[in-house]
C-alpha positions as CSV (number, residue, x, y, z in Angstrom):
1,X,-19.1,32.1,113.8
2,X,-21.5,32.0,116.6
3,X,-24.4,33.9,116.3
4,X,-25.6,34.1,119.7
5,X,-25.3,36.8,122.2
6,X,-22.3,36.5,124.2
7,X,-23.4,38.7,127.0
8,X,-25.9,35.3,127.3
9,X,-23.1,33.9,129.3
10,X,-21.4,37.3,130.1
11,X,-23.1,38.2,133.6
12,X,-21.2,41.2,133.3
13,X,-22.3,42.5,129.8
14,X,-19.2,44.2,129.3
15,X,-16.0,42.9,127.3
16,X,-12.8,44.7,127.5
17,X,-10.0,44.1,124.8
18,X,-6.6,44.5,126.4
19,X,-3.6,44.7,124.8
20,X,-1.1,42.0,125.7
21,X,2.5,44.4,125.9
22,X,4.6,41.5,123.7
23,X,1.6,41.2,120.7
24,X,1.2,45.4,121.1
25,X,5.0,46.0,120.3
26,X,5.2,42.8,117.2
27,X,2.1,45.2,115.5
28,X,3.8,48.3,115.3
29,X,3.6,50.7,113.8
30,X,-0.4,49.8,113.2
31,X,-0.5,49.9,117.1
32,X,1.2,53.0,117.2
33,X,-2.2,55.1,117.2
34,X,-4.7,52.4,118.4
35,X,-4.9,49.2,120.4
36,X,-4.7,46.4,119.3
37,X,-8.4,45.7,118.8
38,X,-8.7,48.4,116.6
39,X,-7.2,46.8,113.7
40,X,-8.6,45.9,110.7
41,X,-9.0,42.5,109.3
42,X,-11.3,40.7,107.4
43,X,-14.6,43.2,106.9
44,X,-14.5,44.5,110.5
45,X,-12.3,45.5,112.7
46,X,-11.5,43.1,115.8
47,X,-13.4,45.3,118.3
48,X,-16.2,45.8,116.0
49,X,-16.5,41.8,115.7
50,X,-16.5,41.2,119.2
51,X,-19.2,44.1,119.5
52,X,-21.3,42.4,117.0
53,X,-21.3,39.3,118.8
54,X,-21.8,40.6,122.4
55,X,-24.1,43.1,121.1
56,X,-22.8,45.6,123.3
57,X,-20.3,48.0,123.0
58,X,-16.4,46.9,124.0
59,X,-13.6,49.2,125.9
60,X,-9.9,49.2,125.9
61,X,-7.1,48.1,128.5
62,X,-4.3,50.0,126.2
63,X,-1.6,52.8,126.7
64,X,-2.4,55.3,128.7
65,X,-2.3,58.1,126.0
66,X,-4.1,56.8,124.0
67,X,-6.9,56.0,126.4
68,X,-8.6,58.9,125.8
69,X,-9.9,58.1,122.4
70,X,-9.9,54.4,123.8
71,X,-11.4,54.4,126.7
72,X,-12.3,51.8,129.2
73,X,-15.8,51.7,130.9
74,X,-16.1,51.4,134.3
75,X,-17.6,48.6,136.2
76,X,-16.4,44.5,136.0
77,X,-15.2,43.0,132.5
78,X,-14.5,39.8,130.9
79,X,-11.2,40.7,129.6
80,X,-10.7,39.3,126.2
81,X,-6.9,39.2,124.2
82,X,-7.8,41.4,121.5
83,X,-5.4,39.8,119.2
84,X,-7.7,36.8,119.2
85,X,-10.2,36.9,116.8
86,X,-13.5,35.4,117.7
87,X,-15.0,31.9,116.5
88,X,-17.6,29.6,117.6
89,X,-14.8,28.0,119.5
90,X,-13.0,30.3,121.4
91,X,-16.9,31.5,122.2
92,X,-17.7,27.9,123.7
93,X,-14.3,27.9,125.9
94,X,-15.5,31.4,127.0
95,X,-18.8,30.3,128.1
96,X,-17.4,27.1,130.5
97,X,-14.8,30.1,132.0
98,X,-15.1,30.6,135.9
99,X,-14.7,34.0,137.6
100,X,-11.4,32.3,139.4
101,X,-10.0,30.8,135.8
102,X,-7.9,32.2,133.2
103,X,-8.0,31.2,129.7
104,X,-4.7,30.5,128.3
105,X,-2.8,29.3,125.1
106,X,0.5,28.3,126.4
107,X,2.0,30.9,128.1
108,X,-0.5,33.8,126.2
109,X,-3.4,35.4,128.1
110,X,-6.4,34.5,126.5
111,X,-8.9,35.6,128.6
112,X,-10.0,36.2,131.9
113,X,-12.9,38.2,134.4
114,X,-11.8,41.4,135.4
115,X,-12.6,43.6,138.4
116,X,-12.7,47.2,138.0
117,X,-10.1,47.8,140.2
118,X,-7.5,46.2,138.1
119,X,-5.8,47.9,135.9
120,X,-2.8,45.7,134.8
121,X,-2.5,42.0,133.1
122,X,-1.8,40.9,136.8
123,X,-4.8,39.9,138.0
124,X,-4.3,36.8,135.1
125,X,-1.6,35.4,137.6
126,X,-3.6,34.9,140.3
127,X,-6.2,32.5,138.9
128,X,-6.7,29.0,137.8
129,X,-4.9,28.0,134.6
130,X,-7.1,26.9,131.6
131,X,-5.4,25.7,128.3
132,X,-7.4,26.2,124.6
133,X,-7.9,22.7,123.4
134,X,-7.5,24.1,119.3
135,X,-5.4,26.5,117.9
136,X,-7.6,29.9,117.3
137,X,-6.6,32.6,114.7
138,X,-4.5,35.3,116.6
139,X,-3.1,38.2,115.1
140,X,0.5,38.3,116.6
141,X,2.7,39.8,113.5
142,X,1.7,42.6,111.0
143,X,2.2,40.4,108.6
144,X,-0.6,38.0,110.2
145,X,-3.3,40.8,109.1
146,X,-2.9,40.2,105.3
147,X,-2.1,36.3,106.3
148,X,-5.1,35.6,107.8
149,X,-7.6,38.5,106.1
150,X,-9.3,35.9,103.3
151,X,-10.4,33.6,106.5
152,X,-11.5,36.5,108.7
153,X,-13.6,37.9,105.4
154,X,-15.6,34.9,104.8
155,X,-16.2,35.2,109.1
156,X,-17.7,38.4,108.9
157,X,-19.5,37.9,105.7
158,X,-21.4,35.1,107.4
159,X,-22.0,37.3,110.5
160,X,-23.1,40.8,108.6
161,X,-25.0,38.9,106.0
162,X,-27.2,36.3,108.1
163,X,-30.7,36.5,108.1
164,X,-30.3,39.3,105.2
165,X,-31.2,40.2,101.9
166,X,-28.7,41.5,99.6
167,X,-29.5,44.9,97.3
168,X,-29.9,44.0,93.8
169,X,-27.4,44.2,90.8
170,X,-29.1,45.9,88.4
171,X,-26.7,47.3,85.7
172,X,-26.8,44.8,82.3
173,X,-23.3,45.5,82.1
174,X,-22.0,43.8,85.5
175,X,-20.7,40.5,85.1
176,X,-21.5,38.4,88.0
177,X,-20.2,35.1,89.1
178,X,-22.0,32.9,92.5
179,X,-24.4,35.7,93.0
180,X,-24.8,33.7,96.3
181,X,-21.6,35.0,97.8
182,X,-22.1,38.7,96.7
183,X,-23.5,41.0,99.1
184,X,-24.1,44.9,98.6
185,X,-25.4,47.3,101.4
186,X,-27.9,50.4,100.3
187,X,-27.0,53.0,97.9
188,X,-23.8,50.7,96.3
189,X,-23.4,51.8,92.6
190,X,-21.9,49.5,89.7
191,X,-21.1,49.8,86.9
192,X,-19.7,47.7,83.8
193,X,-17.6,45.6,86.6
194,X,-17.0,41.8,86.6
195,X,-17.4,40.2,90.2
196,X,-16.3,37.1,90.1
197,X,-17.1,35.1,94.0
198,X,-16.0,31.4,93.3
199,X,-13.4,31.4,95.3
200,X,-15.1,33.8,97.7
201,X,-17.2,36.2,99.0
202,X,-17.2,39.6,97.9
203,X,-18.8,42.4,100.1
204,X,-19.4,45.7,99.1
205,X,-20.4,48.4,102.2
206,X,-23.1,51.3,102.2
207,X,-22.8,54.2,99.6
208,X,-20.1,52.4,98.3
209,X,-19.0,52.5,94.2
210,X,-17.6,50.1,91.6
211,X,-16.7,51.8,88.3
212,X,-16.7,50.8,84.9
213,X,-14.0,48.0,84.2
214,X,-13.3,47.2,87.4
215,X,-11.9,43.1,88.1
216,X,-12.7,42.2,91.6
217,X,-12.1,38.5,92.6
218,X,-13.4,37.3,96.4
219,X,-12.6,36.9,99.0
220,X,-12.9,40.8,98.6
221,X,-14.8,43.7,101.0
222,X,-15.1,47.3,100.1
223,X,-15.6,49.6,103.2
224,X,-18.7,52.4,103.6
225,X,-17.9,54.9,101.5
226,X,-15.1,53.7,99.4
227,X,-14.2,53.8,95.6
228,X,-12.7,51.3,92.9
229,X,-11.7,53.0,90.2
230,X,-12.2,52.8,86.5
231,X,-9.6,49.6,85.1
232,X,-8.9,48.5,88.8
233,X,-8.1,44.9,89.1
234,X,-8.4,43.5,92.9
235,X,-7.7,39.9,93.9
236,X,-8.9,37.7,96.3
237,X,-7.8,37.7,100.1
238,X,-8.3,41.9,99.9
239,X,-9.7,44.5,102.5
240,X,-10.5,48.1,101.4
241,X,-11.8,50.1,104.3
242,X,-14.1,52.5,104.8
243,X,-13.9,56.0,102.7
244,X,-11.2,55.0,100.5
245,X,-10.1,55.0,97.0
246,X,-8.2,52.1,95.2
247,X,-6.9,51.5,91.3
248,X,-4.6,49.7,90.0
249,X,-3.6,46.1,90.9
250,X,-3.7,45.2,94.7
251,X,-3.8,41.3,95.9
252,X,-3.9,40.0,99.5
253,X,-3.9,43.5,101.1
254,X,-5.6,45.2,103.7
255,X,-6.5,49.1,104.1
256,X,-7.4,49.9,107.2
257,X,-9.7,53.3,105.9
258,X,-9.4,57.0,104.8
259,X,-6.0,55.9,102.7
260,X,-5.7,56.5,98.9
261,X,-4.6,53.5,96.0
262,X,-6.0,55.8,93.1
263,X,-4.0,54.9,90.3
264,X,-1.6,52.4,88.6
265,X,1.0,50.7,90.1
266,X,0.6,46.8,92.2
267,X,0.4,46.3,95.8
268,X,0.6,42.8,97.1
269,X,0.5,40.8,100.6
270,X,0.9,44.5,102.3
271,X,-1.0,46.4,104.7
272,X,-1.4,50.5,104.7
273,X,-2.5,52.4,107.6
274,X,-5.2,54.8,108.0
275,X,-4.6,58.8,106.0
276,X,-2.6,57.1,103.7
277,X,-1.8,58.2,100.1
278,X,0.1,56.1,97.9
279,X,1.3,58.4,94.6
280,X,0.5,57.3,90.9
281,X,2.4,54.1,89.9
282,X,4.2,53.5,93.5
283,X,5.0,49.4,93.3
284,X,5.8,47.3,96.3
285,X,7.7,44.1,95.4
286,X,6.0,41.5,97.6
287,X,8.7,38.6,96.0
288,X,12.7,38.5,96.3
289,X,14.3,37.7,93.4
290,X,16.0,34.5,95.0
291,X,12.5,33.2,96.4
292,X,13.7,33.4,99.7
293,X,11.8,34.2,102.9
294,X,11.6,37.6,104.0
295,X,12.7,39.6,106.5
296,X,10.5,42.6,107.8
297,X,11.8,45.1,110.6
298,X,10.7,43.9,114.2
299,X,10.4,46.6,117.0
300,X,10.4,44.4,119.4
301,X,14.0,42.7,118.4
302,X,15.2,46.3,117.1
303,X,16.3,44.8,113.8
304,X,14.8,42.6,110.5
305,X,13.0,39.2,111.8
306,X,12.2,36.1,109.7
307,X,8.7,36.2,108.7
308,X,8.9,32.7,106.9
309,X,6.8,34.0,104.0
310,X,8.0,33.7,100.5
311,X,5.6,37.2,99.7
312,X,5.4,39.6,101.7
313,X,4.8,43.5,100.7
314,X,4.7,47.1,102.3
315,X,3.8,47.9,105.9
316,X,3.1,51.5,106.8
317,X,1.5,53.1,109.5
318,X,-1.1,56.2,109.7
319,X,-0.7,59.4,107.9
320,X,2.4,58.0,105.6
321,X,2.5,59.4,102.4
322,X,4.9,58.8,99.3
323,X,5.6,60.6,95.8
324,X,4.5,59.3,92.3
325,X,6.5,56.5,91.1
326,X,7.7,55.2,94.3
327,X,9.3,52.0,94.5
328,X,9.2,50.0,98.0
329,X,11.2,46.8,98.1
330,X,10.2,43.6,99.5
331,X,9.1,43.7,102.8
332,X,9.7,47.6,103.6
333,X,8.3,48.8,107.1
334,X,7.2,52.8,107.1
335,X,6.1,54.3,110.3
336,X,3.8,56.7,111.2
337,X,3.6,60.4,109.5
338,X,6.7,59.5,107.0
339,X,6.5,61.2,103.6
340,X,8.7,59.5,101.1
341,X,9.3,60.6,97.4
342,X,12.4,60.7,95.1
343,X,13.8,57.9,92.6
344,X,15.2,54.7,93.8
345,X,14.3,52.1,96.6
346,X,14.2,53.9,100.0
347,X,15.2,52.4,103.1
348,X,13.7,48.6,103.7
349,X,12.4,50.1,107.7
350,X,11.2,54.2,107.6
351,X,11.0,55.6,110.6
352,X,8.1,57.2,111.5
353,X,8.0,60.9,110.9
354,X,10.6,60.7,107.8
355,X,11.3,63.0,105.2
356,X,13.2,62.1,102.2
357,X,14.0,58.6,99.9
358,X,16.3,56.7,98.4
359,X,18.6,59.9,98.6
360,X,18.8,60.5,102.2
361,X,16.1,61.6,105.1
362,X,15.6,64.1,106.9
363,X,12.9,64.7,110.0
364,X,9.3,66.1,109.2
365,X,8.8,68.4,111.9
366,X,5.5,68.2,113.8
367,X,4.2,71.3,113.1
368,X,4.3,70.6,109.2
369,X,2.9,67.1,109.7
370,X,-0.1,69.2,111.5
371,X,-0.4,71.0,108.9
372,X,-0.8,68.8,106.2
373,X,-3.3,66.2,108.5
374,X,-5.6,69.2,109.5
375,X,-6.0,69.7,105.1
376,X,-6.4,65.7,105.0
377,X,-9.0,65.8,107.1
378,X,-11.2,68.3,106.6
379,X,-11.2,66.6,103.1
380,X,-12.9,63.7,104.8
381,X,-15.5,66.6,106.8
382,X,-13.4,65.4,109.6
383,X,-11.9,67.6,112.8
384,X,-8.3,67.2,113.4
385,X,-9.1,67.9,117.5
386,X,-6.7,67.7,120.3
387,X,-6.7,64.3,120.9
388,X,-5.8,63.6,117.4
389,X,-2.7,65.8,118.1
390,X,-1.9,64.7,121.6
391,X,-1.8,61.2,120.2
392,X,1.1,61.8,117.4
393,X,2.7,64.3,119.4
394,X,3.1,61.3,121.9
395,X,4.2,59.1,118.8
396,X,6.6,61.5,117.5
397,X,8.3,61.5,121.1
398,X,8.1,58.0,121.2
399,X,9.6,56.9,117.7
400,X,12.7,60.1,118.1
401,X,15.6,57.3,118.7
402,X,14.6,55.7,115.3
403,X,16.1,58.6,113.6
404,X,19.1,58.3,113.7
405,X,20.2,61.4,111.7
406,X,18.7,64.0,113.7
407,X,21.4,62.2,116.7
408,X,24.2,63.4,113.8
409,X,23.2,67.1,113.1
């Protein structure tokens, strides 16, 4: 990773992440309720890695309701692909980028300057193509978050951690293993845990907590906030976000923040949304029982694509929610604001706003899903405001032709 500025050869100062309309609809339902450069991966979130880099704050070319809590900033950009995560590469080919170029891999926008006039991916057709010489990390596919999140944690270690010294470990309990690649921010509290970095780093953020008898193996980072609970055992390649709690077994996953893995039960190679609660002992099978690839639901084909992955988990979008003992199989895909309980596997795609299992769904009406997320979040001393509710009320329209039995009744 670069550590320079990048608003050193920005003259414009300002980046803007836009969200290219083919990569947008492959990332559903993540991208449902934010643009693409608001996903998490590695330690940070895209926009926040750019930001860190830059040193200046970023703004959004994404849907238009959701551009309220996204907004753009006025004046000239450098318009950046915000599935593209940066790297002292793709920083180098930025800096040798004319104002009449436009960055490309293949047929993909990269990147390209921006007047504030335009408000569309046009303006990309009317300048000099420039190929990428390498093949960056883009995140294209959900299923290229948990791919990809070991590599994109030992980035942002390296860019958080530079020049910085690391607050002690000072229980006699904690077994530690490469020190070196162990990181904690202020007010982090361990205890009776074994942190074991040789294969990677492990980073643990502000006011953050380890309890007693906790396995964590790196690559591992543990958002602001956020809790491993007592007996948890965490492998390498995993991403807890910020104000979460997490038990159990979980390996090469990613939670974006504000979701809930308290207790037993195993998630693997899986991603889960932000407001999330997954009930004691729910299990995702991340392996078929014939080894073969798997296939994961695809909005953008309206049917079940090849990943090529032999493992592959649980996908579920914002404010999803499911019953104790809940079994997902291989490579299930919930939407947003579904609440899933009962015995049995349920459905391998959920539409968003489900209510019901294995046995049959039905529709969670809006109101009740209000309802509930206004509780959820003032149990995180957060507002549920208007925008929040413009937002789903936009994604509840948008997802109705996905259930199919409210066509029926």
């Amino acid at each position: 990773m670069d550590s320079g500025r990048l608003f050193y050869f920005c003259p414009m100062k300002q980046i803007l992440l836009f969200d290219d309309p083919a990569i947008r609809g492959s990332l559903l339902p993540f991208t449902f309720t934010r643009p693409v450069a608001e996903i998490r991966v590695g330690i940070l979130k895209i926009s926040e890695k750019w930001e860190k880099i830059s040193g200046n704050p970023v703004s959004f070319l994404t849907q238009p309701y959701l551009d309220k809590k996204f907004p753009r900033t006025e004046g000239d950009h450098l318009a950046i692909n915000a599935g593209f995560l940066p790297s002292k590469e793709l920083i180098q080919s930025l800096k040798k980028l004319d104002s009449d170029e436009a960055l490309f891999l293949g047929k993909i926008p990269v990147a390209a300057y921006i007047g504030e006039t335009e408000k569309n991916l046009s303006f990309f057709s009317n300048k000099k193509p420039v190929q990428l010489d390498f093949q960056p990390t883009f995140i294209q596919h959900t299923w290229d978050i948990f791919r990809f999140n070991g590599e994109a944690i030992r980035s942002d270690f390296g860019l958080l951690t530079a020049g910085r010294t690391s607050q002690a470990i000072t229980d006699p309990h904690t077994i530690v293993y490469s020190p070196e690649n162990i990181f904690l921010e202020e007010g982090v509290k361990i205890k009776a845990a074994v942190l074991n970095a040789e294969g990677g780093p492990i980073y643990l953020g502000k006011n953050s907590e380890v309890q007693e008898g906790s396995l964590i193996r790196g690559p591992f980072a543990l958002g602001e906030g956020s809790t491993v609970n007592m007996g948890a055992k965490l492998r390498g390649d995993t991403t807890v976000g910020p104000y979460s709690k997490v038990g159990g077994e979980i390996s090469n996953s990613v939670i974006f923040g504000y979701s809930n893995k308290g207790h037993e039960g195993f998630l693997g190679n899986s991603v889960i949304g932000e407001w999330c609660n997954l009930g004691a002992d729910t299990n995702t099978s991340n392996l078929k029982n014939n080894y073969a690839p798997v296939k994961l639901w695809d909005y953008t084909k309206g049917g079940f694509a090849n990943t090529g992955l032999q493992f592959c988990g649980l996908m579920m979008g914002d404010h999803s929610k499911c019953g104790i003992n809940t079994m997902f199989n291989t490579g299930t895909v919930v939407g947003v604001g579904a609440n899933i309980f009962g015995d049995g596997f349920p459905r391998n795609f959920i539409p968003s706003f489900s209510w019901g299992g294995a046995a049959g769904f039905s529709t969670f009406s809006f109101a009740k899903f209000v309802e509930a997320a206004r509780v959820v979040f003032s149990r995180r001393s957060k507002e549920w405001d208007a925008t929040e509710q413009e937002i789903l009320e936009q994604v509840f329209e948008l997802t109705r032709n996905y259930r199919i039995w409210d066509k029926t009744t």
